[in-house]
C-alpha positions as CSV (number, residue, x, y, z in Angstrom):
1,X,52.7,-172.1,-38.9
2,X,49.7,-174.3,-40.5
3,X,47.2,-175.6,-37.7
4,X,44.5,-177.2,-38.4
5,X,42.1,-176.3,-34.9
6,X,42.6,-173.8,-32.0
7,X,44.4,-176.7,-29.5
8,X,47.2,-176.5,-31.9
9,X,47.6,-172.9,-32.2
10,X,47.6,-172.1,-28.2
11,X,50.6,-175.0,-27.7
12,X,52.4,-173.3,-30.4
13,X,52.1,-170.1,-28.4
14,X,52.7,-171.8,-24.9
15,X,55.9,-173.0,-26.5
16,X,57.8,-169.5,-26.2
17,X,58.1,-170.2,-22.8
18,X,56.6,-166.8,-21.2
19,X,53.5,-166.5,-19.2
20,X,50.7,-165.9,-20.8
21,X,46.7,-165.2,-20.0
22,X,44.1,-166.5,-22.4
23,X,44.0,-162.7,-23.4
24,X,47.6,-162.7,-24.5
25,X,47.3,-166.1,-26.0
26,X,44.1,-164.4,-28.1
27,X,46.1,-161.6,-29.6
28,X,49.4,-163.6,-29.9
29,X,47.2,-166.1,-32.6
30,X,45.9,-163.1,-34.2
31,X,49.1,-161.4,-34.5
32,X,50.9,-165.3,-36.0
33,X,48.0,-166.7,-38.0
34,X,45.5,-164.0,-38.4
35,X,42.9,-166.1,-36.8
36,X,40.2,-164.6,-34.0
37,X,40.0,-166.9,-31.6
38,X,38.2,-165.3,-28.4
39,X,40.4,-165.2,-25.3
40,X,36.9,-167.3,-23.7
41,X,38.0,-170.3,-25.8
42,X,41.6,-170.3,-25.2
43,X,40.4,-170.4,-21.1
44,X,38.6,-173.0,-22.0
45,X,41.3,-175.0,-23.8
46,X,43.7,-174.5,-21.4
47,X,41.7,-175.5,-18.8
48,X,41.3,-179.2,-20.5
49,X,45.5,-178.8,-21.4
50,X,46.1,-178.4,-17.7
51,X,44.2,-181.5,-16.1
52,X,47.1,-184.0,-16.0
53,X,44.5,-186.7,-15.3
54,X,43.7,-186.2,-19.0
55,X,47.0,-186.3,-20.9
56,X,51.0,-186.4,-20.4
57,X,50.3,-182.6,-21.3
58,X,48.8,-181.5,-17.9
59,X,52.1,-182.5,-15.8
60,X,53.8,-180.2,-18.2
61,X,51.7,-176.8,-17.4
62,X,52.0,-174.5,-15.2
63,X,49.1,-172.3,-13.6
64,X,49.5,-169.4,-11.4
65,X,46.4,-166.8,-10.3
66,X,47.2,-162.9,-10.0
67,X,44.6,-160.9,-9.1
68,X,41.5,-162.8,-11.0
69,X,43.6,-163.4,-13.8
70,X,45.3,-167.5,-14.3
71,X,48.8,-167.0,-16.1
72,X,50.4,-170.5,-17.9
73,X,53.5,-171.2,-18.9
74,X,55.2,-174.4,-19.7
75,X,58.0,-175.8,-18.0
76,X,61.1,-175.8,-19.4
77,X,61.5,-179.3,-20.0
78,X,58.9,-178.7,-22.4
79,X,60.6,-176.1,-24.6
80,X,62.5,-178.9,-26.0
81,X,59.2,-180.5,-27.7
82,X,58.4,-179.6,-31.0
83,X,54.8,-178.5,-31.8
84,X,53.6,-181.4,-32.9
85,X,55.3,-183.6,-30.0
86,X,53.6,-181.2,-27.5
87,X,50.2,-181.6,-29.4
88,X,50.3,-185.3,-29.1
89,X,50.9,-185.0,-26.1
90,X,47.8,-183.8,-25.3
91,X,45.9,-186.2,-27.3
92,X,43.8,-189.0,-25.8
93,X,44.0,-191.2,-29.0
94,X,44.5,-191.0,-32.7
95,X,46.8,-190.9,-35.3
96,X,48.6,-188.0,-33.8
97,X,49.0,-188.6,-30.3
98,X,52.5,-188.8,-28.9
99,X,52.8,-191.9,-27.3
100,X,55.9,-194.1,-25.9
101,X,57.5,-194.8,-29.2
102,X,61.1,-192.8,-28.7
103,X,63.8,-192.3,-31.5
104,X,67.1,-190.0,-31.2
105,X,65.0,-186.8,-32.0
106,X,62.8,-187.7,-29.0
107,X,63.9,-185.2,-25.8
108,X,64.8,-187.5,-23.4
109,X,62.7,-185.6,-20.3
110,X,59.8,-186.8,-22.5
111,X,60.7,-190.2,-21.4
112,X,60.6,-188.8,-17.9
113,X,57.2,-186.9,-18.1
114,X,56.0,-190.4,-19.6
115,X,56.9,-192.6,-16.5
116,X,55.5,-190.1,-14.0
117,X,51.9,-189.6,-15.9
118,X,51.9,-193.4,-15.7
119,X,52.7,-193.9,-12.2
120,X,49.8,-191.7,-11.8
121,X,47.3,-193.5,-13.5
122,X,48.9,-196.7,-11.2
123,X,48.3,-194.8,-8.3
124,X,44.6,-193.7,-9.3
125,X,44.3,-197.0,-9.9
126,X,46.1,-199.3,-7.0
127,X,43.6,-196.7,-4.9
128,X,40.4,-197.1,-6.6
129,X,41.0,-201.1,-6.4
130,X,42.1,-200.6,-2.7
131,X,38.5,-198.9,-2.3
132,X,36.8,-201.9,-3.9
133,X,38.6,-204.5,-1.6
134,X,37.6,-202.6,1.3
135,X,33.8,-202.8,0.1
136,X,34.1,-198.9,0.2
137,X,31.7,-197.3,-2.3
138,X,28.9,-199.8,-1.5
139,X,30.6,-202.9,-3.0
């Protein structure tokens, strides 16, 4: 695999499917690519991947604590993605980002993960306008 920046090479790795620590996701990028990235920066990225309220990605990753340890794993609906689909999805903008433009190679759950992350944002929002017609918030 060629990646051009650390984001890329821990979705490639989340892509197997198993849990994984940021210590396993470390090792697992040494062993693939031969690159050292410290298991401190892969927390820190998929901390960012995780917030839904930032990307489609978020709704796609799953987070579980044992002992003082977070595991992550991606669901399986997004197995299907390829790398750079699953990338793109955790873009805000640019030339990469995976947006609503579909073709036949596009998994169709994608389409479903889509409509969810944007009834979200509607619902974020439908409530902060609600706040603002209240005059909550000192408006």
């Amino acid at each position: 695999m060629n990646t051009t920046n650390n984001v890329q090479s821990v979705i490639h790795v989340l892509l197997k499917g198993d849990f994984v620590s940021s210590k396993d996701v470390s090792e697992k990028i040494l062993e693939i690519e031969g690159k050292d990235v410290p298991p401190q920066s892969v927390s820190s990225i998929l901390s960012k991947l995780g917030k839904s309220s930032k990307s489609p990605f978020g709704t796609l990753l799953l987070k579980k604590k044992k002992g003082g340890t977070f595991f992550y794993k991606l669901k399986k609906e997004a197995l299907e993605l390829t790398d750079a689909q699953a990338y793109g999805l955790s873009l805000k903008r640019g030339p990469e980002k995976f947006d609503s433009v579909y073709d036949e190679d596009t998994p169709a759950v994608f389409a479903d993960f889509e409509k969810v992350h944007q009834t979200q944002k509607m619902k974020i929002s439908y409530c902060s306008n609600s706040a603002l017609d209240l005059g909550i918030n000192g408006r």
